[in-house]
N, C-alpha and C positions, 0 to 999 in steps of 0.2 A: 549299818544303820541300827539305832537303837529299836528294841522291840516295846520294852517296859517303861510303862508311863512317867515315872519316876528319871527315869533315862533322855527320855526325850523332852522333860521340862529343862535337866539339865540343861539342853544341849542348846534350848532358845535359849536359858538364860546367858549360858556361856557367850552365844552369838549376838544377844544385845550388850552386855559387859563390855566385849570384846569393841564393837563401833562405837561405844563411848570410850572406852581409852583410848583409839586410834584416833577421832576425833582431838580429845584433849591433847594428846601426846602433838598431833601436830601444829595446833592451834600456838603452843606451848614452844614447840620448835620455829617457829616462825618470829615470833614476838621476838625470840631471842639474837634469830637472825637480823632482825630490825632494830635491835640494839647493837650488837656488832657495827650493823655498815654504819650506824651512825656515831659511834666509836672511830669505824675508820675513816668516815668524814669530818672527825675532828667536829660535829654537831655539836656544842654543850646542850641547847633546848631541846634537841632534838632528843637524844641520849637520855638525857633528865626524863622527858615525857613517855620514852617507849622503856624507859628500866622500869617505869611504877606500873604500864600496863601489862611487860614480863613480870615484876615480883608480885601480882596479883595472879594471873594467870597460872605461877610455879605454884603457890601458897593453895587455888586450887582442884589444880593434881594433884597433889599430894594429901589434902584433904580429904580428895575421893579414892587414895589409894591407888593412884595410876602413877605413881612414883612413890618413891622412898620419900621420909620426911627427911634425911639426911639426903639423900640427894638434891632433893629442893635448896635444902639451907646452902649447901656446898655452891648450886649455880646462882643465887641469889647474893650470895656474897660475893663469889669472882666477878659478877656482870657489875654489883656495887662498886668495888674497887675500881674494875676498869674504867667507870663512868668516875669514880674522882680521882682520879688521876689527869683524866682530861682537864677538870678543874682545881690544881695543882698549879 
């Protein structure tokens, strides 16, 4: 356990940091799940509407530093493709 004041402010701040990006990170995870299944239901409206509420969501996490901006752009564009592709 930290002794020095300086130590222990870390260590809340680390621990709020910390449930904001586990927060985002799964908020983030999920969206993109519900873009998938609706991918795999062949949804067009469906897919359409939950890729803009994942490419908002990715855009930001990555804004706050809870992902890479390259990693955003990267699952932002595979989810893009797979949605027109359905519409193809």
């Amino acid at each position: 356990m930290a002794n020095i004041a300086s130590a222990e402010k870390k260590n809340r701040q680390r621990l709020r940091h910390r449930e904001r990006n586990v927060f985002h990170l799964t908020t983030l995870r999920t969206s993109v799940k519900k873009v998938r299944a609706a991918i795999d239901a062949k949804d067009k409206k469906l897919a359409s509407t939950a890729l803009f509420d994942a490419v908002s969501l990715i855009d930001k996490a990555a804004q706050k530093g809870v992902i890479k901006r390259q990693n955003a752009a990267r699952k932002v564009s595979r989810l893009t493709h797979a949605v027109n592709q359905l519409h193809a």
